[in-house]
C-alpha positions as CSV (number, residue, x, y, z in Angstrom):
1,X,-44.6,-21.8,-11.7
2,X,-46.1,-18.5,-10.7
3,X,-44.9,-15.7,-8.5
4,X,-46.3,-16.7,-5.4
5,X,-45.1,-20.3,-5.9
6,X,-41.4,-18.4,-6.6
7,X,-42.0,-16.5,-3.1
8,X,-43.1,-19.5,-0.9
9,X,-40.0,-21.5,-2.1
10,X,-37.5,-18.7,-1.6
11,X,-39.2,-18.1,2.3
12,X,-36.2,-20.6,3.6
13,X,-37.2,-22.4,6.9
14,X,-40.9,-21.5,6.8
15,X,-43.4,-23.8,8.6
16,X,-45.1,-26.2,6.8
17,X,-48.4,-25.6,5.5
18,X,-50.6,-27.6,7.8
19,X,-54.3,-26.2,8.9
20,X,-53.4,-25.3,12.5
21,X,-50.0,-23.0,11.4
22,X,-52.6,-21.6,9.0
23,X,-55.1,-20.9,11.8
24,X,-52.6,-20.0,14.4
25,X,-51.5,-16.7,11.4
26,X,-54.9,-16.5,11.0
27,X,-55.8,-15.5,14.8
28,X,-52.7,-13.6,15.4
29,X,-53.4,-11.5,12.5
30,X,-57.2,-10.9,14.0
31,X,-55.5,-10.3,17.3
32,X,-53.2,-7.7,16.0
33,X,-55.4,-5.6,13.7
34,X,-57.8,-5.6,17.0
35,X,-58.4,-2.8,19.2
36,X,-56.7,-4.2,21.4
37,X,-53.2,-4.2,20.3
38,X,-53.8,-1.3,16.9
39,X,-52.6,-3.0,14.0
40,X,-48.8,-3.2,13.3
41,X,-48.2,0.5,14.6
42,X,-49.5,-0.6,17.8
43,X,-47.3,-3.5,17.8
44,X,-44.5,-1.6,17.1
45,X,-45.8,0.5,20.3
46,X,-46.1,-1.6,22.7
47,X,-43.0,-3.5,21.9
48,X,-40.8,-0.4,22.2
49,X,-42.8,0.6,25.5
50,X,-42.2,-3.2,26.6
51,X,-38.1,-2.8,26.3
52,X,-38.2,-4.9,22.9
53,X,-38.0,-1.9,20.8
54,X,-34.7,-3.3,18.9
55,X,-36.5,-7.0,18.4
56,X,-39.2,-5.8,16.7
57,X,-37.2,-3.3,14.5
58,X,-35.0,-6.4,13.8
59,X,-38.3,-7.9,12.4
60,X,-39.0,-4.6,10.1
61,X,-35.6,-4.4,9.1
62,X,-34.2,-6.2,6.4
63,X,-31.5,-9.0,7.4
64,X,-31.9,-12.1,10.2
65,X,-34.9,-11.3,12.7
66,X,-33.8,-11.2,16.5
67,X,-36.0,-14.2,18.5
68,X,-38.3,-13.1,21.1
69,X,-39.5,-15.5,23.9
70,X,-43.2,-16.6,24.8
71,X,-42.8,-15.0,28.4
72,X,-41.4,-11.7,27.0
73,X,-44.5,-11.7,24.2
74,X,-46.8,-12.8,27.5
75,X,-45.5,-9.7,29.6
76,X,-45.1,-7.2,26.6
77,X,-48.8,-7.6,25.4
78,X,-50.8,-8.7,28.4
79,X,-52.4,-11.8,29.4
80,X,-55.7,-10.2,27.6
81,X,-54.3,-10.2,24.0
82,X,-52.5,-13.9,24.7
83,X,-55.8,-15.1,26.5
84,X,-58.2,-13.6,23.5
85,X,-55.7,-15.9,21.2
86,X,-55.4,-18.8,23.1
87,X,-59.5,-19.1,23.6
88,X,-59.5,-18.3,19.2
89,X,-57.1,-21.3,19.1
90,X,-58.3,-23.5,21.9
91,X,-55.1,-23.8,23.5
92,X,-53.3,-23.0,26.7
93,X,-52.2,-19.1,27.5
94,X,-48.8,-21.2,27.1
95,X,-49.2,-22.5,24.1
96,X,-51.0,-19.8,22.5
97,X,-47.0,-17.3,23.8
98,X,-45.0,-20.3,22.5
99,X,-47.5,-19.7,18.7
100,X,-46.6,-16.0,19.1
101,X,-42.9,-16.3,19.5
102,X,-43.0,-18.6,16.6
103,X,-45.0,-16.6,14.0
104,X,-45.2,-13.0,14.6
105,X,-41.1,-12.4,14.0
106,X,-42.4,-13.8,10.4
107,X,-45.8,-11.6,10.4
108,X,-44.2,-8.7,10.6
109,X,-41.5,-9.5,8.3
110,X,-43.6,-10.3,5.5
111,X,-45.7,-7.2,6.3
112,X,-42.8,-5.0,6.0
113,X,-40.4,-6.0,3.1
114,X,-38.5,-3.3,2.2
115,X,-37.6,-2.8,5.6
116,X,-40.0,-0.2,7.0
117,X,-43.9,0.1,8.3
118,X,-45.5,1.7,4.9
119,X,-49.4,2.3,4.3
120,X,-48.8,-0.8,2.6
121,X,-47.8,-2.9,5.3
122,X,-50.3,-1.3,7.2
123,X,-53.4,-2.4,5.2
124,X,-51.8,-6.6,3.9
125,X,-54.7,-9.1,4.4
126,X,-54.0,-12.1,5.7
127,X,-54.5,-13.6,2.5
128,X,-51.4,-11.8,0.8
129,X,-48.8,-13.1,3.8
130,X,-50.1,-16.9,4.2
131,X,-49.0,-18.1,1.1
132,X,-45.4,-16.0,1.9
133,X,-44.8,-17.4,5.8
134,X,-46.1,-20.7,4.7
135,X,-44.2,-23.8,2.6
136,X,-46.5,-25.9,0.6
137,X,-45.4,-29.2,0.9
């Protein structure tokens, strides 16, 4: 059993590893390295500008990430950013809030494993956090 098989097992309640939680990480991660929201730093951003500043620094932070709603998501980022993810997904602006209150607690937590926003976290590929937000079962 390699590492990565070591990581996905220890990743306790992660979504299963179906094609559309793969494509739903997949856009999101497209949507936030766009120019439209600036990567994780812009994230950070506009979460703290949005009045979710201590959510998303619950994410970073090691320890139990803080839930965030769809409609806080929808107001904090703008119905651009959820409508450019819904029309990548083919799903409802709803849908596509209710995909980013699910996964991007988990997105950034993966990106930021020792508990702060580093060059490294900066720079993960999509790739590297897949196999660590997904369970293969």
């Amino acid at each position: 059993m390699g590492l990565l098989d070591n990581l996905i097992k220890m990743t306790a309640g992660a979504p299963k590893a179906t094609e559309s939680n793969q494509n739903a990480i997949t856009s999101i991660m497209d949507i936030l390295n766009g120019s439209h929201v600036g990567g994780l730093d812009g994230l950070v951003g506009k979460m703290s500008q949005g009045g979710l500043g201590n959510v998303v620094d619950s994410w970073i932070k090691t320890g139990k990430n803080k839930s965030v709603s769809s409609s806080q998501l929808s107001n904090v980022l703008g119905s651009d950013i959820i409508g450019q993810l819904a029309s990548k997904l083919g799903v409802s602006n709803g849908a596509a809030s209710g995909l980013l209150a699910k996964f991007l607690p988990l997105i950034v937590d993966k990106l930021t494993p020792d508990g702060k926003v580093t060059q490294q976290s900066r720079t993960t590929g999509i790739q590297d956090i897949l196999g660590q937000i997904l369970q293969k079962r």
